[in-house]
C-alpha positions in Angstrom: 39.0 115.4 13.1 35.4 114.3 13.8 32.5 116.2 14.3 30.0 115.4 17.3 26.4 116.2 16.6 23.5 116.6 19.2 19.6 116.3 19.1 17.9 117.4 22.5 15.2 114.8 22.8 13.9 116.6 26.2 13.8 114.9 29.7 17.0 114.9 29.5 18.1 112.3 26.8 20.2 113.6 24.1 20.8 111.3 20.6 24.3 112.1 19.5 26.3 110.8 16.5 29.8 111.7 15.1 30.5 112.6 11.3 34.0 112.5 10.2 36.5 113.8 6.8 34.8 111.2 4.3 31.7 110.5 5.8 27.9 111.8 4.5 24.8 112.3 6.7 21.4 112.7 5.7 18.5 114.5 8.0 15.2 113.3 6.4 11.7 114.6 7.4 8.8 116.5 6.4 7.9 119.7 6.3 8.0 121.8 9.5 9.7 118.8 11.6 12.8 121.1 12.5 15.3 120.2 9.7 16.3 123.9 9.1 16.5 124.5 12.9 18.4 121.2 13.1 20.8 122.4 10.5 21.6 125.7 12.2 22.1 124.3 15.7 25.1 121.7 13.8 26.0 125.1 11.9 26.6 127.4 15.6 27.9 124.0 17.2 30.4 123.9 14.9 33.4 126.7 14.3 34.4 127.0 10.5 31.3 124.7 9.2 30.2 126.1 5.6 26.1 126.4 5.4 24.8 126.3 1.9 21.2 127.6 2.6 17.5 126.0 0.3 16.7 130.0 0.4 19.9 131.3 -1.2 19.4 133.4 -4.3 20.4 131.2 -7.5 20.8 134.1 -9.6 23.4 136.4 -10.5 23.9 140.3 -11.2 27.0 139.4 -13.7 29.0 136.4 -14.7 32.1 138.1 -13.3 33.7 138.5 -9.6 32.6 142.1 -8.3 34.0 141.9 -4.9 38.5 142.8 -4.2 39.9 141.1 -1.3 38.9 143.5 1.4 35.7 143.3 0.4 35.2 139.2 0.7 36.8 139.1 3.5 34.2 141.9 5.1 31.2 140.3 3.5 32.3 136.9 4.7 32.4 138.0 8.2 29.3 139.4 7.8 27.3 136.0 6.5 29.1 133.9 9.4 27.7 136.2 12.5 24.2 136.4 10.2 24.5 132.7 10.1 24.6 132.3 14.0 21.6 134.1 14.6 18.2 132.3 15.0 16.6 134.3 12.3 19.1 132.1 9.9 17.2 128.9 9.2 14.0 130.9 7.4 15.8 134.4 6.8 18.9 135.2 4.9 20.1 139.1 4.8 22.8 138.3 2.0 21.6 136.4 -0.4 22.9 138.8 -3.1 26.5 138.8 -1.2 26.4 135.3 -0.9 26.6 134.5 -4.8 29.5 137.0 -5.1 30.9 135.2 -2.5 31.6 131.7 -4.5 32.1 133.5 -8.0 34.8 135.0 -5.7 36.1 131.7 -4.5 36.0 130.1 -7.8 37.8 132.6 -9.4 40.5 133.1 -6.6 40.9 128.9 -6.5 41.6 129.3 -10.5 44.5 132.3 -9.8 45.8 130.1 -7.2 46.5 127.3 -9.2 48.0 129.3 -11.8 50.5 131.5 -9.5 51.3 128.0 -7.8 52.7 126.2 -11.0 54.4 129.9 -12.6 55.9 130.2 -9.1 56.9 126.5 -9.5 58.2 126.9 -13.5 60.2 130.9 -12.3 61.9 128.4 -9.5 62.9 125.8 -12.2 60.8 123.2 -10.4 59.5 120.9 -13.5 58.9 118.2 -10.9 56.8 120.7 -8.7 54.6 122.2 -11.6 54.0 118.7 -13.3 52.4 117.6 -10.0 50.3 120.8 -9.6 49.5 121.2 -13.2 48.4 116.9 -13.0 45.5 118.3 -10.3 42.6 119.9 -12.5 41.9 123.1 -12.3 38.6 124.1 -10.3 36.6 125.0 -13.9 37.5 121.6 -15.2 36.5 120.0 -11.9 33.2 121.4 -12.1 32.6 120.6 -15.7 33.5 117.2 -15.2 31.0 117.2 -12.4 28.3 119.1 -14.2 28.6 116.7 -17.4 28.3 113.3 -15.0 25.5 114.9 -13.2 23.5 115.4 -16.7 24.2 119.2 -16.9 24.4 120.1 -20.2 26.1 123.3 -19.9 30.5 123.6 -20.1 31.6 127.3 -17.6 34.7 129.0 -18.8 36.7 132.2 -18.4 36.4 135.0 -20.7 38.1 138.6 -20.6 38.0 140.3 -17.3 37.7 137.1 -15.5 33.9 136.8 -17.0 32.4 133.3 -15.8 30.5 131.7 -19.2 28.7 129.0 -19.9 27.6 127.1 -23.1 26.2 124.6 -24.4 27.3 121.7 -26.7 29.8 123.9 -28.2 28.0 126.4 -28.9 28.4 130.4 -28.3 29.5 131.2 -24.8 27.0 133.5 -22.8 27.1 134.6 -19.5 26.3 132.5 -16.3 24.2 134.9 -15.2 21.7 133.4 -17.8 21.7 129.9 -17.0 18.7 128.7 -16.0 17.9 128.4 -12.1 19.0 124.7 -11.6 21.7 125.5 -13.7 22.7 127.9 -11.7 21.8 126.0 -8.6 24.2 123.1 -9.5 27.1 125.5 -10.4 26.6 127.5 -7.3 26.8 124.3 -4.9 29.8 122.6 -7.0 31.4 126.1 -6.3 30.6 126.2 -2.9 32.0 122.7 -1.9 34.9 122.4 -4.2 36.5 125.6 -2.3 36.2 125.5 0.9 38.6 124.3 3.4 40.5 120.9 3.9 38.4 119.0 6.9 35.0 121.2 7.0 31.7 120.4 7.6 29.8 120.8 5.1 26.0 121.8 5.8 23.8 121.7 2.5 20.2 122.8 2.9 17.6 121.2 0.8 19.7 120.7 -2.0 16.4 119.1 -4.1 14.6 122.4 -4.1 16.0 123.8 -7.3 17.3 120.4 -8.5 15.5 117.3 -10.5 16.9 114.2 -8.6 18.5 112.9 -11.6 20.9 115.6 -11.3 21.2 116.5 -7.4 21.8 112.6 -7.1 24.6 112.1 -8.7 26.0 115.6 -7.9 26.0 114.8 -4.5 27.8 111.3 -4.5 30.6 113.4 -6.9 31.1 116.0 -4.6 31.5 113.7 -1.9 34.3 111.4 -3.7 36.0 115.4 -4.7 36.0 116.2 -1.2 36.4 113.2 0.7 38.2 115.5 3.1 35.3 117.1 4.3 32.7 115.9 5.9 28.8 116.1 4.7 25.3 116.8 6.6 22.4 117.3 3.9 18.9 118.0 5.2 15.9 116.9 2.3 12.2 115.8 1.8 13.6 113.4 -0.8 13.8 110.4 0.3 15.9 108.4 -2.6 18.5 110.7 -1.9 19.6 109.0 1.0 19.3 106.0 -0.6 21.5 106.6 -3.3 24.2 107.1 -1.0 23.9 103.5 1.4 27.3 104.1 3.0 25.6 107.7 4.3 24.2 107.7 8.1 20.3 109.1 7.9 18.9 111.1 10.6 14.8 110.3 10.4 13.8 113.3 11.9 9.7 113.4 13.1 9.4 116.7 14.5 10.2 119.4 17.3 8.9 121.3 20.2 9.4 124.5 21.1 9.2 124.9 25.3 10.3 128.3 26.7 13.1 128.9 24.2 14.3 125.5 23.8 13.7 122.9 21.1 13.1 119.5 21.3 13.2 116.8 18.4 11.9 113.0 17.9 14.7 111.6 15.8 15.8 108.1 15.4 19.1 107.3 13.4 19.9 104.4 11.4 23.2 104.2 10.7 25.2 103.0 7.3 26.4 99.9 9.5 22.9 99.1 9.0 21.9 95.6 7.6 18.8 96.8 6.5 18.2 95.6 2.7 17.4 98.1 0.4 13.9 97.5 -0.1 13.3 98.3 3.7 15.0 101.3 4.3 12.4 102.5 1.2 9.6 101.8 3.0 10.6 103.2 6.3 12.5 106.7 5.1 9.4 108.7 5.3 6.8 106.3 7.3 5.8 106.7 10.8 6.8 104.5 13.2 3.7 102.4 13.1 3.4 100.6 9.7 1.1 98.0 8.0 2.0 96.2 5.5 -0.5 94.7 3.3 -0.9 92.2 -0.2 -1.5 93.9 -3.8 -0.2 97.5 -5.1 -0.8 100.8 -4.8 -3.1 100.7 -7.4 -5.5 98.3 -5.9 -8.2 97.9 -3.2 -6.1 97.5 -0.3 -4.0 100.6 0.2 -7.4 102.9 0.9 -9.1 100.6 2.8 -6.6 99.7 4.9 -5.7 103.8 5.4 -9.2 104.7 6.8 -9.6 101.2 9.2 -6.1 102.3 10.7 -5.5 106.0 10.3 -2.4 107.6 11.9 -0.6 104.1 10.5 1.6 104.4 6.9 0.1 101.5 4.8 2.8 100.4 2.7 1.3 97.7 -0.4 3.4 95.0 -1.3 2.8 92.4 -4.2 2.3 89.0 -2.7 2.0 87.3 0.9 5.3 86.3 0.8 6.3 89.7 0.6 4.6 91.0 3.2 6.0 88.2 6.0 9.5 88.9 4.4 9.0 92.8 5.3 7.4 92.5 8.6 10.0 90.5 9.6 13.0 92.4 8.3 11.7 95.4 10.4 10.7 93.0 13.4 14.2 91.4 13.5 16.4 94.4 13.0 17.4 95.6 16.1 18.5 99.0 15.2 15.1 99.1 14.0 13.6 99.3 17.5 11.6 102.9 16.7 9.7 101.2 13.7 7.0 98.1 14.7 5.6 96.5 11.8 2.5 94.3 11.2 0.8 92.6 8.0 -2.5 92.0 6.8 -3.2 89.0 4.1 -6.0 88.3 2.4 -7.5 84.4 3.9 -7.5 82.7 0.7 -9.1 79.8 2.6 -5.8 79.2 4.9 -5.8 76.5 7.5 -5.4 77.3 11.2 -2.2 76.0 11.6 -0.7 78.6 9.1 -3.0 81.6 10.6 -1.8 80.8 13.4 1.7 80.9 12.4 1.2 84.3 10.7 -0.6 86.0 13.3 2.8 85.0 15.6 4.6 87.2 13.2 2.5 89.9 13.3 0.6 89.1 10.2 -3.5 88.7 10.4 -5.5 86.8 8.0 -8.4 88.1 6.6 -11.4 86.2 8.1 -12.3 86.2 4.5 -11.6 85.3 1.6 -10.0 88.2 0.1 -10.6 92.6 0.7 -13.3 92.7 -2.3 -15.4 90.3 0.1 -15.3 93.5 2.8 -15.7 95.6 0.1 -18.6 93.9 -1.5 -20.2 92.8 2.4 -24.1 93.0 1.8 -23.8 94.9 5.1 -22.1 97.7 3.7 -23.7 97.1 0.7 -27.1 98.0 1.9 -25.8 101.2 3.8 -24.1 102.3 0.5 -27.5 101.8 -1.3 -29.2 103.8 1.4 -27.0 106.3 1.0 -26.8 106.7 -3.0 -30.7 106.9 -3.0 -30.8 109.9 -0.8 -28.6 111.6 -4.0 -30.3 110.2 -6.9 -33.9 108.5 -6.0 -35.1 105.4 -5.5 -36.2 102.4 -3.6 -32.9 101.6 -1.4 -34.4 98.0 -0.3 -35.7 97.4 -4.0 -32.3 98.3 -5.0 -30.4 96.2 -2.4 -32.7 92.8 -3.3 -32.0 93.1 -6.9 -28.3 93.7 -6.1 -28.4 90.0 -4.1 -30.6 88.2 -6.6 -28.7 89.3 -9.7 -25.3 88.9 -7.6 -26.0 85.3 -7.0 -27.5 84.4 -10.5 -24.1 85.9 -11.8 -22.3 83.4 -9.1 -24.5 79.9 -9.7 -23.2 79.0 -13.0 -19.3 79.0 -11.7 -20.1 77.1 -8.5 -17.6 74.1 -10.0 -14.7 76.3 -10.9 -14.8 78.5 -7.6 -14.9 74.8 -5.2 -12.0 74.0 -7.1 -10.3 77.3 -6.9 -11.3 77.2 -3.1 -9.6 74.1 -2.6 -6.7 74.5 -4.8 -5.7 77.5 -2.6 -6.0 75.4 0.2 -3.8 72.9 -1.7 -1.4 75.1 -2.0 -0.9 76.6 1.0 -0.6 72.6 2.4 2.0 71.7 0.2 4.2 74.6 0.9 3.7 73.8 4.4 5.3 70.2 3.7 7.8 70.8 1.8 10.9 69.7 3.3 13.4 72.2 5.0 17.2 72.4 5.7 17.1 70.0 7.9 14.6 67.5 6.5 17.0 67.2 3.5 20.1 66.9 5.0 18.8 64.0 7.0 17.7 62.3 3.3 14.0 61.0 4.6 11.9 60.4 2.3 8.5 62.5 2.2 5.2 61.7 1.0 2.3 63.2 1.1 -1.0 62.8 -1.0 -4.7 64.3 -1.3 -8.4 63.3 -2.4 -8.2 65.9 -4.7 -11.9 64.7 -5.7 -13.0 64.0 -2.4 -12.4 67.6 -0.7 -13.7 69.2 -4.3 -17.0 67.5 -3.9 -17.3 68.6 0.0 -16.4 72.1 -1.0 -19.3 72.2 -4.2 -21.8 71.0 -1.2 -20.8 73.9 0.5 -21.0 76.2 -1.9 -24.4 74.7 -3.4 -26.0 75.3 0.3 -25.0 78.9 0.6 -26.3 79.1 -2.7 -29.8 77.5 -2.3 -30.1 79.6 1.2 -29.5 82.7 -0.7 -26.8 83.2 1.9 -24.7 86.3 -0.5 -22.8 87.3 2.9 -21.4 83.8 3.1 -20.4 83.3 -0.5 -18.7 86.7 -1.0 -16.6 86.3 2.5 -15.7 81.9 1.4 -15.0 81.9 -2.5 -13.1 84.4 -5.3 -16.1 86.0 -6.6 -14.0 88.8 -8.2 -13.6 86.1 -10.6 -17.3 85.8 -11.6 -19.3 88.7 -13.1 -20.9 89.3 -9.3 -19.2 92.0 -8.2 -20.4 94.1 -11.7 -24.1 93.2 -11.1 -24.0 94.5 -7.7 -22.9 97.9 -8.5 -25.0 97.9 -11.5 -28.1 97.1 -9.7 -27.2 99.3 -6.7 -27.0 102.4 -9.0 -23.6 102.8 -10.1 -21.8 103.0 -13.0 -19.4 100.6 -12.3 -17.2 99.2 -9.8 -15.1 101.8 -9.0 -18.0 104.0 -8.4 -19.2 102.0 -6.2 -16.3 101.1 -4.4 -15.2 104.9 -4.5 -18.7 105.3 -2.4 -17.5 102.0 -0.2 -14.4 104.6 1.0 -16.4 107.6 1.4 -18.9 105.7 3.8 -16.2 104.5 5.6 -15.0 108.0 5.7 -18.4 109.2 6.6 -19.7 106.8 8.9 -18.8 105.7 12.4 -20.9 102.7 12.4 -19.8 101.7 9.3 -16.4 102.2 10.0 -16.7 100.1 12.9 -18.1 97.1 11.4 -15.2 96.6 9.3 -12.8 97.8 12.0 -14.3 94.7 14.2 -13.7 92.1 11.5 -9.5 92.2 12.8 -9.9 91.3 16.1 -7.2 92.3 18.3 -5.4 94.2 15.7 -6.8 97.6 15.6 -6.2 97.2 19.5 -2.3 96.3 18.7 -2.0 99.6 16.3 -3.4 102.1 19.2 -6.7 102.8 17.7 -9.0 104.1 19.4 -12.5 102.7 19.6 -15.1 104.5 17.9 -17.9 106.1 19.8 -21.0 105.0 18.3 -24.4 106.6 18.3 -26.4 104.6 15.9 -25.5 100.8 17.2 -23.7 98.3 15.7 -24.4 97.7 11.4 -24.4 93.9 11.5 -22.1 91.0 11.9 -19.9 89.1 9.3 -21.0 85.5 7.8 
């Protein structure tokens, strides 16, 4: 049995994948993207599916089945033509019913079991009701899956066919009374563990009343108890889908209603996939534009890089290395063809050669050395003073001079460490360059290479003792680690601030703010920003400046 699942995409195109007995599917997406619409249309599509709702009611009246036979039966016809109707995916006229419904089930699964093997034993079949007593009874399933899913609570009958609970042994108490995920976890368990050999199983924001470190491993155990049904599960979570890699995900970006019809932008990646782990992470979630850039979430990058390039996810990664390797995981993966990936790195004084060879990736270098050199720009620098004094007073051109002559007293006394730093970045980047590949070594040349370490030290403190003695701030700042000298403190100091996240804080805010602004650093990545779809910004008030 396999079940085909459709996604209108409008003019005509339809994406369509199949879900068989033993097989999980996840429709990811945010909030009003279509999931619960989604969900529904698989629910009508499909005869005999079983729709566990985000909206049903996780508590209970009592602890014990209320409903006979008739009754069920009724109620259960009742849910399924409810179910079809497009009120469905954001109203639910049986909530109430619907918790009857699986205390029912789980109760009626228990009696069935029992009749089965003292049918078996009245028949004098010891073979027979050894091999129905060996499969556990549903109770015992469930506890067994509540325990390995870190719910701490054991269910068990009472008189009257009363559902209790406890915990660690202690007094039993009704079910009713278990708290809501409690309850929630049960009521799924209960749900999937009795329905029918070979359904499809819809499951509805399962994360809503659940902590992850439960609904996680509830899910991949209800799966392996019913791998004869198959599984759809719409969530915002998006490590749900990757705690289950042999699981399809439907990335689902949103819908449009025309003239009664919906329409969704959906792009499936399939659990065939070869996409490492690392990468689905960063594309669950992400639009289909992303930039990848150095550092963390916690640093200077992320924030920047998110106003320069807005409507683009800015995902961080640690090193340079990283950032090629991720750019071109997404770049080479075919069944990647919805995502397009580029990388930003900070210059660290690269040659051409290897700029060049990054930007053919999809990587750009910084044309300086490093993001604190766009942060700290005199440029913006004087724009942010300008703007601080209209808020607390004060000379803005007295404030932006002592800023520059404090900035490069703070700088002169490490002009020998930051040459060398200069050039041992360069250095570096060289000798990775040379080292030998796959083929270099199987061929067994020898390679040598060698530098005047002395020699390019000595032309880079020339360099640096120039800018210096010209006062030239803009040109130091954009060509040597100045993060590294106590620079970047003076300038914020002597511009007003308390410190450098203050100031920086006000760097973001002007970028917010401020077209010009904005534009200036927008214009220091060339084509890129063309690349990405930006738009240009209209400006009003010319351009700021240019870069050293």
């Amino acid at each position: 049995m396999t079940f085909d699942l459709s996604i209108p995409e409008g003019h005509n195109k339809v994406l369509t994948f199949s879900i068989s007995p033993g097989q999980s599917a996840f429709v990811l997406g945010p909030n009003g993207a279509g999931k619960s619409t989604l969900m529904h249309r698989f629910f009508v599509a499909n005869h005999g599916a079983r729709r566990i709702s985000a909206h049903r009611q996780t508590w209970f009246n009592t602890g014990a089945s209320t409903l006979s036979a008739n009754d069920k039966r009724q109620t259960e016809t009742n849910i399924g033509n409810s179910d079809r109707q497009t009120t469905a995916r954001w109203k639910d006229d049986y909530s109430a019913q619907r918790a009857s419904v699986s205390i029912y089930d789980l109760v009626d699964a228990e009696n069935i079991r029992a009749r089965a093997i003292t049918k078996a034993v009245d028949d004098q079949d010891v073979g027979l009701a050894q091999v129905l007593a060996r499969k556990d009874a549903p109770i015992k399933q469930i506890n067994a899956l509540l325990r390995l899913s870190n719910v701490a609570v054991e269910i068990s009958f009472a008189h009257g066919e009363q559902i209790m609970a406890s915990r660690s042994g202690g007094v039993p108490y009704s079910i009713a009374e278990l708290s809501d995920g409690e309850r929630n976890a049960l009521l799924i368990a209960a749900d999937v563990l009795t329905v029918q050999q070979g359904t499809l199983v819809l499951i509805d924001e399962p994360e809503r009343h659940l902590h992850r470190s439960i609904i996680s491993p509830l899910l991949t155990l209800l799966f392996r108890a019913r791998s004869d049904c198959a599984f759809v599960i719409s969530t915002h979570e998006i490590l749900l889908s990757l705690d289950s890699p042999t699981s399809q995900t439907l990335l689902v970006r949103d819908c449009t209603y025309v003239s009664g019809s919906v329409y969704w932008r959906a792009d499936l990646v399939s659990s065939a996939s070869a996409i490492d782990e690392s990468l689905k992470r960063e594309i669950f979630g992400a639009r289909q534009k992303m930039l990848f850039v150095e550092g963390n979430e916690n640093s200077l990058d992320s924030p920047l890089y998110s106003l320069v390039f807005p409507q683009i996810t800015v995902r961080a990664k640690e090193s340079c290395r990283d950032v090629e390797h991720a750019v071109s995981g997404i770049r080479d993966a075919a069944e990647l063809h919805w995502v397009h990936a580029w990388g930003i790195v900070d210059n660290d004084r690269r040659a051409a050669a290897d700029i060049e060879r990054l930007k053919a990736k999809g990587i750009s270098a910084l044309p300086v050395y490093s993001v604190e050199s766009i942060y700290y720009h005199p440029v913006l620098q004087r724009r942010v003073a300008e703007r601080h004094a209209q808020v607390v007073g004060g000379d803005p051109a007295l404030r932006f001079e002592s800023a520059t002559t404090s900035a490069l007293l703070a700088i002169g006394p490490h002009g020998d460490r930051l040459a060398q730093r200069a050039v041992e970045k360069a250095l570096r980047e060289d000798v990775m360059r040379m080292l030998p590949g796959r083929k270099e070594i199987a061929a067994g040349a020898a390679i040598q290479f060698s530098f005047d370490i002395a020699d390019l030290v000595a032309v880079e403190k020339a360099a640096f003792d120039q800018a210096l003695s010209e006062s030239n701030l803009a040109l130091l700042v954009s060509r040597y680690p100045v993060r590294e000298t106590p620079a970047l403190d003076r300038i914020a100091e002597n511009l007003g601030f308390q410190g450098r996240a203050q100031y920086e804080g006000a760097v973001l805010q002007l970028l917010a703010d401020d077209g010009p602004s904005l534009h200036f650093v927008r214009e220091l990545f060339g084509d890129l920003p063309a690349e990405l779809g930006i738009l240009p910004i209209a400006l009003t008030g010319g351009r700021l400046g240019s870069i050293a």
